[in-house]
C-alpha positions, 0 to 999 in steps of 0.5 A, spaced: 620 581 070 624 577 076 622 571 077 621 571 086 626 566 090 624 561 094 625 564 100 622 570 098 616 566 097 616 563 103 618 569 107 612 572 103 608 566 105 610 567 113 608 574 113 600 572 109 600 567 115 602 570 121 597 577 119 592 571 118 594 569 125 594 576 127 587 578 124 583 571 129 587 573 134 583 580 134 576 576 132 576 571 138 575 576 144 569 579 139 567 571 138 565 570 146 561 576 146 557 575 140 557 567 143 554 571 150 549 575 146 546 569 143 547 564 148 539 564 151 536 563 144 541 558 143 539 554 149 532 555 147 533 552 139 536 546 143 531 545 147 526 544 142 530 541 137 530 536 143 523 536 144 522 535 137 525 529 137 523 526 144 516 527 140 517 523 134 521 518 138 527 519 136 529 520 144 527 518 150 524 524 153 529 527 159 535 523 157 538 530 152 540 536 157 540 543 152 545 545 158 549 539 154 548 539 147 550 547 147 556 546 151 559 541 146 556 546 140 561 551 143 567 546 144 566 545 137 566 553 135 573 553 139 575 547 135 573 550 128 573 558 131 578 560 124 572 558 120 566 563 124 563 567 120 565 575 121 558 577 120 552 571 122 555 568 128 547 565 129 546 560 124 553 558 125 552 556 132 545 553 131 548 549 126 553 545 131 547 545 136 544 541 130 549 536 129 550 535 136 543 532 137 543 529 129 549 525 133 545 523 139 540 522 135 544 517 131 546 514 137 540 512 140 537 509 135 545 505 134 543 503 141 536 500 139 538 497 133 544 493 138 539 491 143 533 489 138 539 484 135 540 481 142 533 480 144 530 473 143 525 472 138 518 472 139 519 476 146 516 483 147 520 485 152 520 494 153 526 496 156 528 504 158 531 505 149 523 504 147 519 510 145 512 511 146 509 514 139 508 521 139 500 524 140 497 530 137 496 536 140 488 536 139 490 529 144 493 533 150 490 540 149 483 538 146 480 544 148 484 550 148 479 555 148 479 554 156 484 556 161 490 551 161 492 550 167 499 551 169 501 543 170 498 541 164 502 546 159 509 544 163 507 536 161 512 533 157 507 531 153 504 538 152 511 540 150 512 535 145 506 536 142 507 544 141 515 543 138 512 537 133 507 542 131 512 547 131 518 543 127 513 543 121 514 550 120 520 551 114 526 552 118 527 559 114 520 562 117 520 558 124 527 561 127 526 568 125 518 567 129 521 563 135 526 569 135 520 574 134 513 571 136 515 567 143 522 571 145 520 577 144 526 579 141 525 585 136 525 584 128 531 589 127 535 583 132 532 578 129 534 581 123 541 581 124 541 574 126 538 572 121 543 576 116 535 579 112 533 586 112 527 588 117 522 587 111 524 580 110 524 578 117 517 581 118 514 577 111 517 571 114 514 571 121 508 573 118 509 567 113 510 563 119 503 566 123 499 564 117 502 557 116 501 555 124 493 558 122 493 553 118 495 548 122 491 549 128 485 550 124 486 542 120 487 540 127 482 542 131 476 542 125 472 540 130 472 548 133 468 554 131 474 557 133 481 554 133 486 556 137 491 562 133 499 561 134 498 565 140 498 557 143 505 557 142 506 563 147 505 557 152 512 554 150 516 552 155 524 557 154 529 557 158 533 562 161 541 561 162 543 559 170 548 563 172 552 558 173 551 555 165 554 563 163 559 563 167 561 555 164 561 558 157 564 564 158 569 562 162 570 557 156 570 562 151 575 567 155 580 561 157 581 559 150 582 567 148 587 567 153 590 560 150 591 561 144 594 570 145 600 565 149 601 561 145 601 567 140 606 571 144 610 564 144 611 563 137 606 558 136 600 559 135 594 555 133 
């Protein structure tokens, strides 16, 4: 048996990193409109994640746009685009939301650690990085059964305590009914977000709808009949403007664009 030649070797090597480029080239154009498709659960996963955190005051509420946070998950995905995965593009993405509001956390409470070393002792002073603690939901809705007016369920405070209720869901079970149950999406899409079988999203909605019971029962023990998980149908979601789409896609499209120049060029990315 022949021993290959170094050069063989590389030319062989070359011809694996040229179909490998090759093959990316192909998937990026398919990774705009899978990113486009999910862009509106996306952006309403960022906005309870930072709801979650504004209500256990870890964020000043109002500082984090999802706008903002979703953007720079999407850099992030142009940034590490090779590594998308060929099935599941949803997990993946909501990951990166999740570490962008991970970092802005993190660098809030950097902030509040500086400004504690800084301030004199024995003073009290508040200044705009303190939190208030966050409020139950019995506190802000305390009866549910009457008809919630419209100013009261758009409150921060109402918001806040929806989503922390929510956050006590396992992330396993909470996706697929937040998909389900408040976006309306139908259990064969969430499925396939969620890279399960029908049968296995339906068990997990319905694990999170017992367990939201549950919950709503132990806080509302007062009631003869406590609130059902429909409540969670009065949580804020947001649509994409026209104009946060078009910033996306352009995104996206301008770095397919890119990369197939410097591809025809020779050098690719």
């Amino acid at each position: 048996m022949t021993t290959p030649s170094t050069s063989e070797d590389g030319d062989t090597s070359a011809r694996v990193e040229h179909a490998a480029s090759r093959q990316a080239g192909t998937e990026r154009p398919a990774l705009v409109e899978r990113t486009m498709e999910v862009l509106r659960p996306l952006l309403n996963y960022a906005r309870s994640e930072v709801r979650m955190h504004e209500a256990v005051g870890d964020l000043i509420p109002g500082t984090i746009n999802p706008e903002e946070v979703v953007d720079a998950a999407v850099l992030e995905a142009l940034q590490q685009a090779d590594e998308a995965p060929a099935g599941r593009i949803y997990p993946w993405l909501r990951h990166l939301v999740r570490r962008v509001v991970q970092r802005e956390v993190a660098a809030a409470r950097r902030r509040r650690r500086e400004r504690s070393l800084e301030q004199p002792i024995g003073t009290n002073r508040r200044d705009d990085e303190e939190t208030s603690p966050p409020r139950r939901l019995i506190d802000v809705l305390p009866n549910p059964e009457s008809p919630i007016p419209e100013d009261v369920v758009a409150s921060a405070e109402v918001q806040q305590a929806l989503a922390a209720v929510l956050q006590r869901l396992p992330a396993s079970w909470r996706e697929p009914f937040v998909l389900h149950a408040i976006d309306g999406v139908p259990l064969r899409r969430v499925a396939e977000f969620e890279g399960l079988t029908v049968a296995e999203a339906r068990r997990r909605v319905e694990r999170a709808r017992e367990f939201l019971r549950s919950l709503l029962a132990e806080e509302y023990d007062q009631l003869a009949m406590p609130p059902t998980e429909m409540l969670f149908a009065h949580l804020a979601r947001m649509d994409p403007s026209h104009a946060h789409a078009a910033r996306i896609r352009g995104r996206l499209e301008g770095d397919v664009a890119a990369r197939g120049q410097d591809e025809q060029r020779g050098h690719p990315r």
